[in-house]
N, C-alpha and C positions, 0 to 999 in steps of 0.2 A: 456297286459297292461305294459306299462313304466313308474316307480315310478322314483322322480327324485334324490334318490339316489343312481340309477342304472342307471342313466343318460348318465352318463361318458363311459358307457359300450356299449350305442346307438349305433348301425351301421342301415345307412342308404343308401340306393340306390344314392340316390341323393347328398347327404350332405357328406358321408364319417363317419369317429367318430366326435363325436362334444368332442370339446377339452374346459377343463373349460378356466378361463381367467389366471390361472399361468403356464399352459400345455400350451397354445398358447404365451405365452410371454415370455416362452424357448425357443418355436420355432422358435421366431423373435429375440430372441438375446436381449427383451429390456424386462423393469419392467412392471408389474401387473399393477402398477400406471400409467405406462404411457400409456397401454391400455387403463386405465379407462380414462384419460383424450383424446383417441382419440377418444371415444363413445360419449364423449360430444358433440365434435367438428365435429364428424362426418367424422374423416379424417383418420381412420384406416379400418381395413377389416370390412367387414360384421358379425356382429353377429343372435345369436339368443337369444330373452327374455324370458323366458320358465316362469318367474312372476317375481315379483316385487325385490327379490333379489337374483334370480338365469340367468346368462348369460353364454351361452355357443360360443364356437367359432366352425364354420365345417370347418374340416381341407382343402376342396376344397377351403375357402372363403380366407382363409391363401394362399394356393398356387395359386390363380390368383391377390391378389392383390401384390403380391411378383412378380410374372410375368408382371402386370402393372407397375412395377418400377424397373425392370428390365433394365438399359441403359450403353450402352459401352465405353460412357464419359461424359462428367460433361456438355458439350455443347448441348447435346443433349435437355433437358427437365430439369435442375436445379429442384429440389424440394427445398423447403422451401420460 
């Protein structure tokens, strides 16, 4: 059994570690907050809701959506 204060410590076959939301927003270089507002929006990686105020990030969701915006110039695909 997995308590979710042992969370963080999760290894999964499939998922990787699951990273909270200031562990994964090291990873990307930007702020907690601006994770939270891409949860809204729906326009950041993949999470996981484990309840109502616990969110984790797996670190494969991180590195394929880093690999989907991955581009070699600005003509490519412009985000924003």
């Amino acid at each position: 059994m997995v308590y979710l204060h042992d969370i963080s410590k999760f290894q999964s076959k499939t998922f990787g570690k699951l990273l909270t939301p200031s562990e994964a927003a090291d990873k990307l270089a930007v702020s907690a907050q601006t994770l939270a507002h891409w949860r809204v929006r729906g326009s950041g990686p993949e999470f996981v809701h484990l309840s109502a105020r616990c969110v984790r990030y797996p670190e494969i969701s991180l590195e394929s959506w880093l690999a989907e915006r991955l581009q070699a110039s600005m003509a490519e695909n412009p985000v924003g």
